[in-house]
Each structure stands twice: as structure tokens, then as C-alpha cells.
C-alpha angles and dihedrals in degrees: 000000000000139000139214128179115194123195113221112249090225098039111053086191095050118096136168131216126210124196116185117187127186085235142002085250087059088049090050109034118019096045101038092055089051118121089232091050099048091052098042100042085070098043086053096046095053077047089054091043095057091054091240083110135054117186119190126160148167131189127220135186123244117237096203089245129110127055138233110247119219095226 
């Protein structure tokens, strides 16, 4: 798995999380049975629920084309 979090260029409060996983299994089953998971997921819903959070998401397959550039 591997993580990246971004911060928005015009929002300086705005950040975006991605979460890549080697499969949707992984996704589904591996990181949501995590210990870390499974004591942060709570503390962000009563976050989301108070309105100081807002979650939104999509997934996406990857196609096996593109590349990561050094600099």
C-alpha cells in the first residue's frame, strides 16, 4: 500500500489524501481490518459528524501506463 497526502495551491486548509493498494481486496479487506484503521475510522466519523470534516472519495483502476519523474 502507500499513501500521499497533497495540500491545494489556493486553499492553504485543504489536503488530499491517496491510497494506492496492490488490489481492491487489499482495499477491502487487508486496510480496513488494520488496528490503525479500526481506531482512527471512529475518531473521523465523530469529525464528519460535526461538520469540521468533509470526506469524499472516488477509486480508479490503474491501466499500467504513465511513469514517476526524479525531479
Amino acid at each position: 500500500m502507500h499513501y500521499e497526502i497533497a495540500r491545494s495551491q489556493t486553499d492553504p486548509l485543504k489536503y488530499g489524501i491517496f491510497e494506492r493498494y496492490a488490489s481492491l481486496d487489499a482495499y477491502a479487506s487487508t486496510h480496513k481490518s488494520t488496528e490503525a484503521y479500526r481506531t482512527f475510522r471512529p475518531k473521523m466519523q465523530a469529525l464528519q459528524d460535526s461538520g469540521e470534516l468533509e470526506v469524499s472519495g472516488s477509486s480508479y483502476f490503474e491501466l499500467g501506463h504513465g511513469f514517476v519523474s526524479g525531479s
